[in-house]
matplotlib code that plots the C-alpha trace (Angstrom):
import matplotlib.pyplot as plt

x = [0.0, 1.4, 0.2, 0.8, -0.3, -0.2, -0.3, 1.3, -0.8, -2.2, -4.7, -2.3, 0.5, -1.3, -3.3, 0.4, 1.6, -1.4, -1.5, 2.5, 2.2, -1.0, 1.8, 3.9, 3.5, 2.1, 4.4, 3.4, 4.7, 4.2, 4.8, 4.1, 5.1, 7.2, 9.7, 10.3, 7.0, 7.9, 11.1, 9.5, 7.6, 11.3, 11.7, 8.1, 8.7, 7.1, 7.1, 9.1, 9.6, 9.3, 11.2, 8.6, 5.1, 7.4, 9.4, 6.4, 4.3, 7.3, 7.8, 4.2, 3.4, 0.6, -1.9, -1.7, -3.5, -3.0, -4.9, -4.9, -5.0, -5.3, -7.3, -10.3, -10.4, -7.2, -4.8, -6.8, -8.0, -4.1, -2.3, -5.0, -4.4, -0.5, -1.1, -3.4, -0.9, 1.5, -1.0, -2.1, -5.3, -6.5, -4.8, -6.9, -7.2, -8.8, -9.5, -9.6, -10.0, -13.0, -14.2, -17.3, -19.0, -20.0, -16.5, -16.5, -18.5, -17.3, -13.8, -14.6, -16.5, -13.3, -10.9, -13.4, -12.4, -8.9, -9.2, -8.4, -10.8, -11.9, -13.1, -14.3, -13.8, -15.0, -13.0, -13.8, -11.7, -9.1, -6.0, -7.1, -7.6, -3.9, -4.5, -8.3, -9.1, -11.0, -14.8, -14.8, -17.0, -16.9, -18.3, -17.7, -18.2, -18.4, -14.8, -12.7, -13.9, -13.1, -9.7, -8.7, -11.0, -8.1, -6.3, -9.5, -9.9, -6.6, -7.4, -11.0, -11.2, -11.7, -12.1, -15.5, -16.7, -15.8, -16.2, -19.0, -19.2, -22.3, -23.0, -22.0, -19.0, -19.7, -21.9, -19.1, -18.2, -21.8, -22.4, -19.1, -20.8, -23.8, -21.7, -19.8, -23.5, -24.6, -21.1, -21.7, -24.7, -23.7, -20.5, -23.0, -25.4, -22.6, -21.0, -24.3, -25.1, -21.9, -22.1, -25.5, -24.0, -21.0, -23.4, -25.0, -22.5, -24.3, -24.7, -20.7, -21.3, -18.0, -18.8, -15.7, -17.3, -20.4, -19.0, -17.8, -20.9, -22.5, -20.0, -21.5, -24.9, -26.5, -28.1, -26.0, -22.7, -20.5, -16.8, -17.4, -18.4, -15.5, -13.6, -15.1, -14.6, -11.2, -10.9, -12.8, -10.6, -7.5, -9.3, -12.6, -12.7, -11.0, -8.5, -6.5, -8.5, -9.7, -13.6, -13.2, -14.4, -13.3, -15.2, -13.6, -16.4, -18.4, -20.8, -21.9, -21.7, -24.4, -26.7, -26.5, -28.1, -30.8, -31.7, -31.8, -33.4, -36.2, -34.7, -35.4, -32.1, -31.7, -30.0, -26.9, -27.9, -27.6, -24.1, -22.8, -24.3, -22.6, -19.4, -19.7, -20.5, -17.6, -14.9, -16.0, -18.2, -21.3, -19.6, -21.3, -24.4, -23.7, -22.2, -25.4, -28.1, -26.4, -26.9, -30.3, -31.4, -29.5, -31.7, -35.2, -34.6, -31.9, -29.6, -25.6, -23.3, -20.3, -17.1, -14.3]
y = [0.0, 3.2, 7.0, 10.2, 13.3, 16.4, 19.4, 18.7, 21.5, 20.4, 18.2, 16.4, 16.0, 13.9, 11.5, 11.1, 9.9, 8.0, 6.3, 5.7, 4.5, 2.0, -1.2, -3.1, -2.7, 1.0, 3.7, 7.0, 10.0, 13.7, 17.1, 20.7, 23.4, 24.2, 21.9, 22.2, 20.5, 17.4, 17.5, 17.2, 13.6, 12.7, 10.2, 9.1, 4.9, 4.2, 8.6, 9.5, 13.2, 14.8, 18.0, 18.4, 17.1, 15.4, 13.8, 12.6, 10.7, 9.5, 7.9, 6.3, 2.7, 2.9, 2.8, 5.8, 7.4, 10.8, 12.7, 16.3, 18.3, 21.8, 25.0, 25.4, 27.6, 28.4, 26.6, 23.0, 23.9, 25.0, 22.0, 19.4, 21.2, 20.8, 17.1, 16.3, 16.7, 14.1, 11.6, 8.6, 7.0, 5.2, 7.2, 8.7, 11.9, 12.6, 15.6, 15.4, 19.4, 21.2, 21.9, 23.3, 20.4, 22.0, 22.4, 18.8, 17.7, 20.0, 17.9, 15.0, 15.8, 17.4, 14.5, 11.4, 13.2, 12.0, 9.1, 9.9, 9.1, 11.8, 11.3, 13.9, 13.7, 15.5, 15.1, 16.0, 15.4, 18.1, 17.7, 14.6, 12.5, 11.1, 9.3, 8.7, 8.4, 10.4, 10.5, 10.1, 11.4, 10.1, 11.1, 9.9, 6.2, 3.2, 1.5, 4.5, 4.8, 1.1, 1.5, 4.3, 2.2, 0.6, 4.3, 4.8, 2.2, 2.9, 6.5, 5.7, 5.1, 1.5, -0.6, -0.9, 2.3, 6.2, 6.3, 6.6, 6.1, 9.1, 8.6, 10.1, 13.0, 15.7, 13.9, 13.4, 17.3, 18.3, 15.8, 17.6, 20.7, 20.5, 18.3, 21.7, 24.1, 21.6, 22.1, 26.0, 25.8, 23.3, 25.5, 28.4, 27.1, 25.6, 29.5, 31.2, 29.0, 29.1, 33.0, 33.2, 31.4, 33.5, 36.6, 35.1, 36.8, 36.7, 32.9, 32.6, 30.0, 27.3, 27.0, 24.5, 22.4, 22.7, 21.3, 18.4, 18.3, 18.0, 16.0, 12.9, 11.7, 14.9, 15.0, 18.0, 15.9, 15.9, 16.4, 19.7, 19.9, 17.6, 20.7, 23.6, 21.5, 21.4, 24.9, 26.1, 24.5, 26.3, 30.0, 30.1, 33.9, 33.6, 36.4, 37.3, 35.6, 37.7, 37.8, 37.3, 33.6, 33.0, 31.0, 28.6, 28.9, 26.1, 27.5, 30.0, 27.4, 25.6, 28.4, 29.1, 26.0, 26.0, 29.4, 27.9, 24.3, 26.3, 24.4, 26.8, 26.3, 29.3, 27.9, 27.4, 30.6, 32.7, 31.0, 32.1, 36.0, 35.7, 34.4, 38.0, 39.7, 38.7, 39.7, 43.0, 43.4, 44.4, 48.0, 50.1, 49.2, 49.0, 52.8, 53.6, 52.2, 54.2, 57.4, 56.8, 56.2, 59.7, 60.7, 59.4, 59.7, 61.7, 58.8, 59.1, 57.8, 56.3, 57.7, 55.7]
z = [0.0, -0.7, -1.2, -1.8, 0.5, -0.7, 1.5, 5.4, 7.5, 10.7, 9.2, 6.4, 8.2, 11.4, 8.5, 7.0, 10.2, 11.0, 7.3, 8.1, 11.3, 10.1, 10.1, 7.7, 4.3, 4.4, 2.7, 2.2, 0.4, 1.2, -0.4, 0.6, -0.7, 2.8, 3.0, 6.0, 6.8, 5.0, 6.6, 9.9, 9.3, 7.8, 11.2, 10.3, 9.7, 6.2, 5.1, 2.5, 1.4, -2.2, -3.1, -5.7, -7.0, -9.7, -7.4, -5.4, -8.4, -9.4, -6.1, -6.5, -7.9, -10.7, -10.4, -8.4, -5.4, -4.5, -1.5, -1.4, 2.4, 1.1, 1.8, -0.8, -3.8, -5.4, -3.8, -4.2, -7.9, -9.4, -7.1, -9.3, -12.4, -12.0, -10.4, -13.2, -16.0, -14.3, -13.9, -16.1, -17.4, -14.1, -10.8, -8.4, -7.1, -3.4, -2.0, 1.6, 1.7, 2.5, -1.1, -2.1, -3.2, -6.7, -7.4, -6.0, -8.8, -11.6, -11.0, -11.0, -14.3, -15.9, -14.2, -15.8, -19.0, -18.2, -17.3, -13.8, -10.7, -8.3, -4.7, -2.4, 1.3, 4.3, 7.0, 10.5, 13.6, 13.9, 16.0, 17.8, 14.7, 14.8, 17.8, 17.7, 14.1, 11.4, 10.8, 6.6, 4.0, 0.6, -2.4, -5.8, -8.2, -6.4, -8.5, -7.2, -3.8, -3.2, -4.5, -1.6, 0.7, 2.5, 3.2, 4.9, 7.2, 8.2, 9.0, 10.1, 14.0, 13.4, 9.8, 10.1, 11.8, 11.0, 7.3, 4.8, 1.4, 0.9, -2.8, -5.8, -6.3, -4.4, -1.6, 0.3, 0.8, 1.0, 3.8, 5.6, 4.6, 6.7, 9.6, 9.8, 9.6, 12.5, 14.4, 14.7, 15.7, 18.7, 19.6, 19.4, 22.0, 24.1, 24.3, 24.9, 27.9, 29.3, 29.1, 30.4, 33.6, 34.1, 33.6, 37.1, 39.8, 42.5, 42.5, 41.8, 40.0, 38.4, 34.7, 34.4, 37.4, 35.7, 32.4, 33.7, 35.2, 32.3, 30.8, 32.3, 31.9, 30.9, 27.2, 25.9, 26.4, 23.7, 22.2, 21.9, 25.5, 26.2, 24.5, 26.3, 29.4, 29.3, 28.0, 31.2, 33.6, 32.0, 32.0, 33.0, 32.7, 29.0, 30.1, 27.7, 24.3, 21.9, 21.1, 17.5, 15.7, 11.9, 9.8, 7.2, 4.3, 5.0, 7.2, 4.9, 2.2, 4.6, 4.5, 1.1, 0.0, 3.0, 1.1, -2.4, -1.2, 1.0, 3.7, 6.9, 9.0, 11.4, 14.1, 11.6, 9.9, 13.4, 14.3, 11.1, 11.5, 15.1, 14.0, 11.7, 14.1, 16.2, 13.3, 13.6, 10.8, 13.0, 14.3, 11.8, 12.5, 15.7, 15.7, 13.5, 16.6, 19.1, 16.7, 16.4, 19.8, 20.5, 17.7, 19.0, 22.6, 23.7, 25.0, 25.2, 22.7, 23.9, 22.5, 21.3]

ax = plt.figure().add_subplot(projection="3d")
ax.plot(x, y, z, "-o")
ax.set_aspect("equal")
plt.show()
């Protein structure tokens, strides 16, 4: 068994090892276009660095299977272009990115043209997925996902559990898509509460005891409340971290669709707005209320 990675960030570089480290017999070979990241997995047993995309098909048995662990738009579309042109009549691309799934589709479209195989995967479990697996969403014909089945058991938290194959390309990165609209909406709930009971002085109340709390037995436990768990006990006043939440795409991805299906979804829809709100992008109108209550009833406006 042996495959390529392509892009060694947080996520790629922790499947690399994980794919390396998944016994005898497994090789893997990895590019990014920081070489010191490669460099880094060097002592990995079973990784084996490529200077260059070149270098790391040429290192691959056909025929071949390539993942890709990139950010979406630019840097996925021109690193499958380039990949693309070095490949041959049966390899397989996978992009393990999060993707819009309509670009999803639209590349495995241009790709079948080739004769090469595209399959999308959503792929959800962050830092911790090196030591406690991946959750795996595949989208794409049924040949080509059984060909990178075997990667994905081996990534998956066990064979048999952890990965889906969703349907046809692009299922798998729409099904990551709304896994990602449900996620804000959980960590949006999660952070409301949470504030709502630090907002209680008078009780003094310990949101990290009440987290673990919750933690066990209670219906709202989860990894994420794992997560905030854990982030309570280290700062449960969050001194020091900035109020300010990005948002990788996907999320507003999420509710463009519930807008163009019909699909009411406002619980996702609100996350996103607050996640906005948050980067700063509500301080106009923010600014602009505060004139017009002056306006309407005389009331001060704070000065910066």
């Amino acid at each position: 068994m042996h495959i390529g990675i392509i892009g060694l960030g947080r996520m790629g570089a922790n499947m690399a090892r994980r794919l390396a480290r998944g016994g005898a017999g497994v090789r893997v070979s990895g590019h990014d276009h920081n070489d010191s990241l490669a460099s880094l997995l060097a002592a990995e047993p079973g990784f084996h660095p490529a200077d260059t995309l070149q270098a790391l098909v040429a290192s691959l048995p056909s025929p071949r299977v390539i993942w890709l662990m990139l950010p979406a738009g630019e840097a996925t579309q021109a690193t499958i272009n380039e990949t693309s042109s070095l490949l041959s009549a049966g390899d397989i691309l996978v992009d393990g990115g999060n993707a819009n799934y309509k670009d999803s589709q639209r590349r495995a479209a241009e790709l079948q043209k080739k004769g090469i195989a595209f399959v999308d995967a959503g792929v959800s479990g962050g830092v911790w997925g090196l030591a406690n697996g991946y959750c795996l969403m595949l989208g794409g014909d049924k040949d080509a996902v059984a060909r990178v089945t075997p990667f994905v058991k081996l990534l998956a938290p066990a064979p048999d559990t952890g990965w889906l194959h969703c349907g046809a390309a692009g299922s798998g990165h729409f099904v990551k898509m709304v896994h990602n609209g449900i996620e804000y909406g959980m960590m949006q709930a999660l952070a409301e509460g949470f504030a709502l009971l630090d907002a209680k002085k008078d009780l003094a109340l310990d949101t990290a005891a009440i987290a673990e709390l919750w933690r066990h037995g209670s219906v709202v436990r989860s990894w994420l409340l794992d997560l905030t768990a854990e982030a309570l006990h280290k700062n449960s006043s969050m001194a020091g971290i900035k109020p300010v939440v990005a948002d990788s795409g996907e999320g507003r991805w999420s509710v463009d669709e519930a807008v163009s299906l019909g699909v009411p979804a406002p619980v996702i829809a609100m996350a996103l707005m607050s996640r906005f709100a948050s980067q700063g992008k509500d301080d106009y109108a923010a600014k602009l209320l505060a004139m017009m209550r002056a306006g309407f009833g005389g009331h001060a406006v704070h000065k910066e």
